[in-house]
N, CA, C and O atoms as a GROMACS GRO file, in nm:
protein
  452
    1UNK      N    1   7.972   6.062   8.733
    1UNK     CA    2   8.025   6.193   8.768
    1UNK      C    3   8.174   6.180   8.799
    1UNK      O    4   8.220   6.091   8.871
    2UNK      N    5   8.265   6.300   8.723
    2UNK     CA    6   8.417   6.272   8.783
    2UNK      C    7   8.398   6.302   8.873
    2UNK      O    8   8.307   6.376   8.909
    3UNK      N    9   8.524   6.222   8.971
    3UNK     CA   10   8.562   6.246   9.077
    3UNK      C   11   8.659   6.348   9.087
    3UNK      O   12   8.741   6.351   8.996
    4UNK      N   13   8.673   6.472   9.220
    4UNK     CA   14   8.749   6.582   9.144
    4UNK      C   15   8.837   6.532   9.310
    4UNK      O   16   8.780   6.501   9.414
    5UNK      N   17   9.009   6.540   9.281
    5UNK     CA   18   9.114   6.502   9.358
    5UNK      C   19   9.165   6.573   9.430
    5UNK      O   20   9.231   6.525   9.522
    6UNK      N   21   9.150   6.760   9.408
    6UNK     CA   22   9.203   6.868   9.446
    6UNK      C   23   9.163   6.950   9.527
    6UNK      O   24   9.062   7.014   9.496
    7UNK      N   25   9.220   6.973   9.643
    7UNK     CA   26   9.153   7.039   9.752
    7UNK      C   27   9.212   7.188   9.791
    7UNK      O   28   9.329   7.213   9.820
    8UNK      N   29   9.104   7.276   9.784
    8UNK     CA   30   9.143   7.428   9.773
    8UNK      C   31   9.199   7.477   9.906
    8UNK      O   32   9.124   7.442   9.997
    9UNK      N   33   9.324   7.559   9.954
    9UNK     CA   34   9.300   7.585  10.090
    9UNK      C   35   9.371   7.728  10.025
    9UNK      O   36   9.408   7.764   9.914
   10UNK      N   37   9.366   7.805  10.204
   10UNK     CA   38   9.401   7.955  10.184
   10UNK      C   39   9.422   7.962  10.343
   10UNK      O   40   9.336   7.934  10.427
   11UNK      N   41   9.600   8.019  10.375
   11UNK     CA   42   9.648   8.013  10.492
   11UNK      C   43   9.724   8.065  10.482
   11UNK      O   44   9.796   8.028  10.390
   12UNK      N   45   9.770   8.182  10.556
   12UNK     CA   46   9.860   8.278  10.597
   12UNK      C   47   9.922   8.323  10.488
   12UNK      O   48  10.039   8.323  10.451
   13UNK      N   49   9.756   8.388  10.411
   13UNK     CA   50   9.870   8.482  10.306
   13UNK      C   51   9.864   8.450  10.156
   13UNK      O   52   9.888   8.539  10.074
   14UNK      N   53   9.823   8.296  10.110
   14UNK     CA   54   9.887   8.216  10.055
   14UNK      C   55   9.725   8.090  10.017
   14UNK      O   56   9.663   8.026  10.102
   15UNK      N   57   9.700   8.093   9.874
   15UNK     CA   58   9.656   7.991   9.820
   15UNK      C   59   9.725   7.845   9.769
   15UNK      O   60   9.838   7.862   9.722
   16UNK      N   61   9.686   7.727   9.770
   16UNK     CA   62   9.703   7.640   9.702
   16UNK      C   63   9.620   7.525   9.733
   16UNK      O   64   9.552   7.485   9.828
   17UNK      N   65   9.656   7.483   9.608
   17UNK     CA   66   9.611   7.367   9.534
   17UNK      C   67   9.689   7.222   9.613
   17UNK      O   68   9.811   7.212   9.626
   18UNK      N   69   9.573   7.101   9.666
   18UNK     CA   70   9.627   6.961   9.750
   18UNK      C   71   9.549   6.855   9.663
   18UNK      O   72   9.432   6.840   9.629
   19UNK      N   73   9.693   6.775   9.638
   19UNK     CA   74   9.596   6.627   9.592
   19UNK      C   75   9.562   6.584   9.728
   19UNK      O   76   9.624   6.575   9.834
   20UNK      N   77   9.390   6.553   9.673
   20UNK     CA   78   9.336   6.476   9.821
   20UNK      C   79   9.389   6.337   9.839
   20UNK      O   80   9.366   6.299   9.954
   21UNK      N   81   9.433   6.273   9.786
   21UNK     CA   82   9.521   6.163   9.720
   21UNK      C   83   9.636   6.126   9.833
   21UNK      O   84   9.637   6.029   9.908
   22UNK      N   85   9.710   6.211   9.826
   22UNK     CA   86   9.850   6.186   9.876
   22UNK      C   87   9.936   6.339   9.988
   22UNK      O   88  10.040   6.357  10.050
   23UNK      N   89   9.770   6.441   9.944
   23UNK     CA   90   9.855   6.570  10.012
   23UNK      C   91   9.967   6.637   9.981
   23UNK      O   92  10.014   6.727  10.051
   24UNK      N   93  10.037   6.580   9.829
   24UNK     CA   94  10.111   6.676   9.806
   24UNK      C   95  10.052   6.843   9.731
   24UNK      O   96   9.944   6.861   9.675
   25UNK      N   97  10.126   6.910   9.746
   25UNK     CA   98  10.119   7.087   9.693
   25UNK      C   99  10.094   7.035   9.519
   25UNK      O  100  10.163   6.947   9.468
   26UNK      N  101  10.045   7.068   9.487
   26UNK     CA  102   9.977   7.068   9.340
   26UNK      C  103  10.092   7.208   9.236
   26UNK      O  104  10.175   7.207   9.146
   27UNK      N  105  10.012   7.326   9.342
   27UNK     CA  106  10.061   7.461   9.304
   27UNK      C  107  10.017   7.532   9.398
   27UNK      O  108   9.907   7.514   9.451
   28UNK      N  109  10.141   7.666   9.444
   28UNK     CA  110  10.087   7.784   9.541
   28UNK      C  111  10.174   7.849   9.508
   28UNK      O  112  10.284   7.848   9.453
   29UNK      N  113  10.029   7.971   9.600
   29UNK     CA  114  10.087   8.126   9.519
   29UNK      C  115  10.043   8.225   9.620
   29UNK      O  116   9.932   8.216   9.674
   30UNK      N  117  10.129   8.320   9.648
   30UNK     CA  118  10.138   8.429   9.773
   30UNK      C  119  10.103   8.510   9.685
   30UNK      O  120  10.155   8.541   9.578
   31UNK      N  121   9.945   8.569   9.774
   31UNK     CA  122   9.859   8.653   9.704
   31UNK      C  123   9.924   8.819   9.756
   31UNK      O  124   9.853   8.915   9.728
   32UNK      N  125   9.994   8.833   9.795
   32UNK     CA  126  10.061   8.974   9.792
   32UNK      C  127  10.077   9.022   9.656
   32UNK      O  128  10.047   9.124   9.596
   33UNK      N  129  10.154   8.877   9.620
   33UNK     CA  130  10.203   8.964   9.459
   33UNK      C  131  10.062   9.069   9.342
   33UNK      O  132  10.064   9.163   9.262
   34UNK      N  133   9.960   8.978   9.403
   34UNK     CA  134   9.802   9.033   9.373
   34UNK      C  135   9.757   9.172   9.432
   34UNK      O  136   9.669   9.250   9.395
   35UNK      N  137   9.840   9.176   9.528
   35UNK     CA  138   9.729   9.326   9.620
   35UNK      C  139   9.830   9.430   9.603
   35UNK      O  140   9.948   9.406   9.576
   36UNK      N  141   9.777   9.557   9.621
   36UNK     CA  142   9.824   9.683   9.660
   36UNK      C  143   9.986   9.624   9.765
   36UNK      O  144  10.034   9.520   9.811
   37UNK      N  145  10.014   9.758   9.758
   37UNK     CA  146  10.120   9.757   9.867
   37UNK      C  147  10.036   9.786  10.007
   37UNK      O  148   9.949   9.872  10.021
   38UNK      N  149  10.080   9.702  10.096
   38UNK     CA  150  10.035   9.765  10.231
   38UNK      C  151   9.897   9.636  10.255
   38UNK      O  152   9.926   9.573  10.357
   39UNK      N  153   9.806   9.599  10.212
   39UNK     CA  154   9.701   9.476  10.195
   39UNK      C  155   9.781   9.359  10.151
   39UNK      O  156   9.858   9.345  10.055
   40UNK      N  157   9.735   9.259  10.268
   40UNK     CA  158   9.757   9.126  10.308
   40UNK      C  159   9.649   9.044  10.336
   40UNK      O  160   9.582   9.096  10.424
   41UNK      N  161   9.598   8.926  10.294
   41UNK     CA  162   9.496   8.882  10.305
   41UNK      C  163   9.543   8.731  10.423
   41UNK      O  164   9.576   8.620  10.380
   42UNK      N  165   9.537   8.751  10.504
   42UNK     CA  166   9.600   8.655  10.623
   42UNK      C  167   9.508   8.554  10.631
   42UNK      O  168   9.531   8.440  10.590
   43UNK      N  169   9.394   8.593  10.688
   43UNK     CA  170   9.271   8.553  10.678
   43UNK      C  171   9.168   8.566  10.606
   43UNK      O  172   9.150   8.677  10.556
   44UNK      N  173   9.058   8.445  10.576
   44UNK     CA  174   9.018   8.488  10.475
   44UNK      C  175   8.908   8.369  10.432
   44UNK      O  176   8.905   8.268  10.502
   45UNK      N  177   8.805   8.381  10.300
   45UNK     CA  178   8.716   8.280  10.243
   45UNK      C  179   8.749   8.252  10.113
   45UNK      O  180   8.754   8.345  10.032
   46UNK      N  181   8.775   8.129  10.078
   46UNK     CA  182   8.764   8.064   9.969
   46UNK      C  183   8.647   8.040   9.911
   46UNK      O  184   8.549   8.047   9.985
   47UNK      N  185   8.627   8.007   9.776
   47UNK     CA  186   8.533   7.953   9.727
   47UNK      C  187   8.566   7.904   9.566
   47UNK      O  188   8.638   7.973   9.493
   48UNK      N  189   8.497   7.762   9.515
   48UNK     CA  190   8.543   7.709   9.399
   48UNK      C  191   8.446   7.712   9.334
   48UNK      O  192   8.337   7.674   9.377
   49UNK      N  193   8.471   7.771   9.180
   49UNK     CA  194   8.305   7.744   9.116
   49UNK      C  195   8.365   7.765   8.959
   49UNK      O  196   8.426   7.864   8.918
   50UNK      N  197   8.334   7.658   8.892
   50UNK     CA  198   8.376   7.659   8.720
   50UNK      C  199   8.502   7.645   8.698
   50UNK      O  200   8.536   7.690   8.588
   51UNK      N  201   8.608   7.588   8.778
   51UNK     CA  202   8.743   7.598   8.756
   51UNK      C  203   8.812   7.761   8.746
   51UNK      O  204   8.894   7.806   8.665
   52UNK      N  205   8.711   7.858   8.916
   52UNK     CA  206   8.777   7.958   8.933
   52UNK      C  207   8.786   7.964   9.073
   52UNK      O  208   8.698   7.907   9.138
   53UNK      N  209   8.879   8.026   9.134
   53UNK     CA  210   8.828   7.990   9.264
   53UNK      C  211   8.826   8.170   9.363
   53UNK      O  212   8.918   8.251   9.347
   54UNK      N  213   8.743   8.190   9.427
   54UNK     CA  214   8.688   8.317   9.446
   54UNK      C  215   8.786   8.308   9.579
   54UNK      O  216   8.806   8.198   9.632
   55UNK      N  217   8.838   8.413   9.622
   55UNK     CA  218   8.944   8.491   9.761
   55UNK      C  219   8.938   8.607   9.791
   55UNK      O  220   8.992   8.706   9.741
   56UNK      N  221   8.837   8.589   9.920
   56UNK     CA  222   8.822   8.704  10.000
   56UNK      C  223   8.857   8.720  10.139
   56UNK      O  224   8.845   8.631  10.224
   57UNK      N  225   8.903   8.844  10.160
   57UNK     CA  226   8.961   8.912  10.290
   57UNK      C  227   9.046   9.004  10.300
   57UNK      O  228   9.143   9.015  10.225
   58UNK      N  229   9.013   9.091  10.408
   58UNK     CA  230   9.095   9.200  10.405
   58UNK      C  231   9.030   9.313  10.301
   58UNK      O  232   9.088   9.403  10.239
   59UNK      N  233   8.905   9.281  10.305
   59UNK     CA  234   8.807   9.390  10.192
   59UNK      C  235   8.871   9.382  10.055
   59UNK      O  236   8.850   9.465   9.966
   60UNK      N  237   8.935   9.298  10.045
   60UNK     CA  238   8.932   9.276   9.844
   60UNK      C  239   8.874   9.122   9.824
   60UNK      O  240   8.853   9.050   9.922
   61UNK      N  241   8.848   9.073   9.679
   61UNK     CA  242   8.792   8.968   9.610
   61UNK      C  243   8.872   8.990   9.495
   61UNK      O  244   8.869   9.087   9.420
   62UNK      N  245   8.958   8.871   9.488
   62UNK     CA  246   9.018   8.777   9.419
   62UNK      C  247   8.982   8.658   9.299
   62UNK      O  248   8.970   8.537   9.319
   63UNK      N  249   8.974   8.706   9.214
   63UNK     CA  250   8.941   8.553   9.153
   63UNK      C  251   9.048   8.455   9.097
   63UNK      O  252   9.098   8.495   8.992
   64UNK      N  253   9.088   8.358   9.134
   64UNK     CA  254   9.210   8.234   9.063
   64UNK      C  255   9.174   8.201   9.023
   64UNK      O  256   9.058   8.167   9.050
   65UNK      N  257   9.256   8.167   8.880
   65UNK     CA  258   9.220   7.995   8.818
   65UNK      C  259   9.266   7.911   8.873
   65UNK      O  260   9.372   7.899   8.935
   66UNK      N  261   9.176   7.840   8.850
   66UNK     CA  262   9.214   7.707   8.978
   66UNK      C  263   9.298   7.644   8.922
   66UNK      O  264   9.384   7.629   9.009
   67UNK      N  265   9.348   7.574   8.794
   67UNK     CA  266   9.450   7.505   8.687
   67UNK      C  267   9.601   7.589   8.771
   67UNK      O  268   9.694   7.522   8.816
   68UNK      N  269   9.599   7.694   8.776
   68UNK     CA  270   9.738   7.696   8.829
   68UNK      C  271   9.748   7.843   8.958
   68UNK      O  272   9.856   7.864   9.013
   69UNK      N  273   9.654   7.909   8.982
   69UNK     CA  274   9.609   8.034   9.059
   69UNK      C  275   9.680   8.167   9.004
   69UNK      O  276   9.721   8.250   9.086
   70UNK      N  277   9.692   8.182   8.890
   70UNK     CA  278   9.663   8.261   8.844
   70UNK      C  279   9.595   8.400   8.860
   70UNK      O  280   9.475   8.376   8.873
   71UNK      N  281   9.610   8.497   8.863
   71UNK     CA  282   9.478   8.612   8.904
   71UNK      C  283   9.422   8.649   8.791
   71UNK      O  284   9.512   8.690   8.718
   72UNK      N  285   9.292   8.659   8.724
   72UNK     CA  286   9.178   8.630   8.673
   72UNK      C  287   9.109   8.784   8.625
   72UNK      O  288   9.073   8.832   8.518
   73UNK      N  289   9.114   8.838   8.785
   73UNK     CA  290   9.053   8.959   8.838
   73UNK      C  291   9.070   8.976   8.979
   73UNK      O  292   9.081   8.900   9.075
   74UNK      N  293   9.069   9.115   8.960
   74UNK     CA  294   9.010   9.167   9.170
   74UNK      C  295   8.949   9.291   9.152
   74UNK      O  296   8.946   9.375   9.062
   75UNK      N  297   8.885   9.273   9.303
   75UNK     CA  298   8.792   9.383   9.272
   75UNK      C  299   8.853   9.412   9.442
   75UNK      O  300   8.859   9.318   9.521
   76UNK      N  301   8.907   9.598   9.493
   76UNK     CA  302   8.947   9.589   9.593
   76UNK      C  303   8.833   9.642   9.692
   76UNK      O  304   8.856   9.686   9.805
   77UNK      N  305   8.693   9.631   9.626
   77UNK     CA  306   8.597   9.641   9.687
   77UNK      C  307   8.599   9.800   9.827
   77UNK      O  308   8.602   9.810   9.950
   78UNK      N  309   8.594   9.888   9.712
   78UNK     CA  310   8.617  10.011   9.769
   78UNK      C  311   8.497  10.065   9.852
   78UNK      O  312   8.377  10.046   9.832
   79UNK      N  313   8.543  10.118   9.925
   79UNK     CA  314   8.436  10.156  10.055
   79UNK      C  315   8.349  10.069  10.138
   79UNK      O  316   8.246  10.097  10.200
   80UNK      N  317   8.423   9.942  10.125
   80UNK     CA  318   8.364   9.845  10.185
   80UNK      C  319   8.419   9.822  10.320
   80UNK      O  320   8.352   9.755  10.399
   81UNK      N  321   8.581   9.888  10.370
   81UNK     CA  322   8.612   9.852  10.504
   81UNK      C  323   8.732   9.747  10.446
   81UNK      O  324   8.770   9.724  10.332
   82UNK      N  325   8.771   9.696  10.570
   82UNK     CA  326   8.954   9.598  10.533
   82UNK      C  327   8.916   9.462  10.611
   82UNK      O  328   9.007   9.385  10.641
   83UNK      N  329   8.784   9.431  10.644
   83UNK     CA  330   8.717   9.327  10.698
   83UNK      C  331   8.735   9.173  10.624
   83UNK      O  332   8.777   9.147  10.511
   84UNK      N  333   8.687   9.085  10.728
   84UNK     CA  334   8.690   8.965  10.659
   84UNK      C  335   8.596   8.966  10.587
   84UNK      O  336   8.501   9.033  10.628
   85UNK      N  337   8.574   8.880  10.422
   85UNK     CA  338   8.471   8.899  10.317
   85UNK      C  339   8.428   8.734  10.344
   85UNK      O  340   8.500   8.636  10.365
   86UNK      N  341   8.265   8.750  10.333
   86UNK     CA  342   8.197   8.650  10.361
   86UNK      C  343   8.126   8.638  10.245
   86UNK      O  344   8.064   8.736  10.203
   87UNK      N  345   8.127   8.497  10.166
   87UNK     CA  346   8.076   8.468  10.019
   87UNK      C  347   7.973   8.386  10.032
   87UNK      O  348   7.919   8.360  10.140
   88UNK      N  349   7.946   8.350   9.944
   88UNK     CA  350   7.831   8.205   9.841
   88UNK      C  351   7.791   8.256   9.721
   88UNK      O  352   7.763   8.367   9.676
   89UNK      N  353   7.802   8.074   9.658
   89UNK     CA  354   7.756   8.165   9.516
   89UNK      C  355   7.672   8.047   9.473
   89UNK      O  356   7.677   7.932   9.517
   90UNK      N  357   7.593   8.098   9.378
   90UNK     CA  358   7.450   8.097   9.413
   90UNK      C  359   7.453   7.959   9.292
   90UNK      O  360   7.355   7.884   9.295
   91UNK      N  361   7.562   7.928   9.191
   91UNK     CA  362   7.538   7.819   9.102
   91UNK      C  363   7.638   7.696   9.173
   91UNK      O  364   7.718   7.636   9.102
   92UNK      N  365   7.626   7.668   9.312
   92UNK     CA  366   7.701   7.573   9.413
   92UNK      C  367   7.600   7.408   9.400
   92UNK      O  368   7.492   7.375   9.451
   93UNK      N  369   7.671   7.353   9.332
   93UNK     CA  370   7.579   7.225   9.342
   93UNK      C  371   7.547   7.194   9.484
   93UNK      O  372   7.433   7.201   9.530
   94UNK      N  373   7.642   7.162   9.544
   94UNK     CA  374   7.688   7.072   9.674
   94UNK      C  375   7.560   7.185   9.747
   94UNK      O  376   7.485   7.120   9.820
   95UNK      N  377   7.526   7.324   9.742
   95UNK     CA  378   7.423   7.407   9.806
   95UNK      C  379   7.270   7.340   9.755
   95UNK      O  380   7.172   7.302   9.819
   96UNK      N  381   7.291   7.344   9.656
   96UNK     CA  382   7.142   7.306   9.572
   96UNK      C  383   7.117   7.185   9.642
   96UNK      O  384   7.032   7.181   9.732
   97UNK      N  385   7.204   7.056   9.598
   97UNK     CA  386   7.196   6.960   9.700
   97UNK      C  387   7.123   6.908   9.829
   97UNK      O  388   7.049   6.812   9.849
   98UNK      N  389   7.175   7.019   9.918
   98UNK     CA  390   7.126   6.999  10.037
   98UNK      C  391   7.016   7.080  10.002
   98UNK      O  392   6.940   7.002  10.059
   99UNK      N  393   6.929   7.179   9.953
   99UNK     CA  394   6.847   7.254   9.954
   99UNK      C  395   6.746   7.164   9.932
   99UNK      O  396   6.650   7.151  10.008
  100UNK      N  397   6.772   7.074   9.788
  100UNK     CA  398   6.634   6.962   9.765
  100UNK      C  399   6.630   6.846   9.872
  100UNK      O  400   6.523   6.789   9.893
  101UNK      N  401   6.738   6.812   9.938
  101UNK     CA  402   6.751   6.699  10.049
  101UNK      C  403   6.710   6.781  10.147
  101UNK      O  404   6.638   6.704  10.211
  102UNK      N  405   6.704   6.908  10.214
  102UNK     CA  406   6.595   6.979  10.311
  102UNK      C  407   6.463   6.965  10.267
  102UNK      O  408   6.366   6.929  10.334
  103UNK      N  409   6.467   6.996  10.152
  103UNK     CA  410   6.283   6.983  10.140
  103UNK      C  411   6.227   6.919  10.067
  103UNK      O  412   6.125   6.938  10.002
  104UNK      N  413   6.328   6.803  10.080
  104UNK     CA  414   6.248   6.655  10.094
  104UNK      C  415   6.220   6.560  10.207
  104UNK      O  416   6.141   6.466  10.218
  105UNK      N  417   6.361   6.644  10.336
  105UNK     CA  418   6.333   6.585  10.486
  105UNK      C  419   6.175   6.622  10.487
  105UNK      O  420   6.080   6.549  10.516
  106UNK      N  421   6.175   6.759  10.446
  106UNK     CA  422   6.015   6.854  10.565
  106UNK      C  423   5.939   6.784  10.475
  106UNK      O  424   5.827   6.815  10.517
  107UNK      N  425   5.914   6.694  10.356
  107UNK     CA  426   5.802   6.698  10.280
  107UNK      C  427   5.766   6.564  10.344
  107UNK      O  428   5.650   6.529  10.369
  108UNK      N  429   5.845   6.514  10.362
  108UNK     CA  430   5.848   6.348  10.449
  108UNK      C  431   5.804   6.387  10.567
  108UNK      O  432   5.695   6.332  10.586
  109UNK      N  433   5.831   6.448  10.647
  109UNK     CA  434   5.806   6.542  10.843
  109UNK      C  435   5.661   6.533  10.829
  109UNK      O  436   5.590   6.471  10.909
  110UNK      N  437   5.592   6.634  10.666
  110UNK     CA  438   5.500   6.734  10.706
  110UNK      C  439   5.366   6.597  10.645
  110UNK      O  440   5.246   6.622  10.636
  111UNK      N  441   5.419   6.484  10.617
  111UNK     CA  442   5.332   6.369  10.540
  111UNK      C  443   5.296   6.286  10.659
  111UNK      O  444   5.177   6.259  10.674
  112UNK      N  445   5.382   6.244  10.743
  112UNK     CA  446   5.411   6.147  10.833
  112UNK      C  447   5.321   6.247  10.933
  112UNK      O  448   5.209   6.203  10.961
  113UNK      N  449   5.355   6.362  10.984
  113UNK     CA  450   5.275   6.421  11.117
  113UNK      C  451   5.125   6.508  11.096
  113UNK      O  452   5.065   6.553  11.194
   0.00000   0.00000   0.00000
């Protein structure tokens, strides 16, 4: 399996891309230029999946390409409120993962007791 080097963050405003490597900036990009006038996403949830990476807060969703963050799409998720947006998505290895390593703890628990 590759090993993947790049670590996603999202802070004040502002996506980018970190080699886990050495910590330098890869690429970043101030998601204003993305929103309405007046919406700022300060705070907020990331998420990486297929070489896109999903950005929510402030009641819109964002999608980047992760290769350089790019905007993809948004959706300003109307009538939803200007709240922080709380994700998962549902084709997450690293989720699946732990899902079969949970219920293989309980299958071991429920053998043993």
């Amino acid at each position: 399996m590759k090993k993947i080097n790049t670590l996603y963050i999202l802070s004040g405003g502002r996506v980018a891309a970190i080699n886990k490597k050495d910590g330098t900036i890869i690429w970043e990009v101030k998601l204003r230029q993305y929103l309405s006038a007046g919406v700022t996403i300060a705070v907020g949830q990331i998420n990486f999946e297929d070489g896109k990476l999903y950005v929510g807060g402030s009641g819109v969703l964002l999608c980047l390409d992760a290769k350089d963050g790019a905007l993809l799409w948004q959706n300003p998720l109307k009538g939803w409120g200007y709240g922080f947006v709380s994700m998962t998505n549902a084709g997450n290895e690293a989720a699946a993962a732990t899902a079969i390593s949970a219920a293989a703890s309980a299958a071991i628990v429920a053998a043993t007791t």
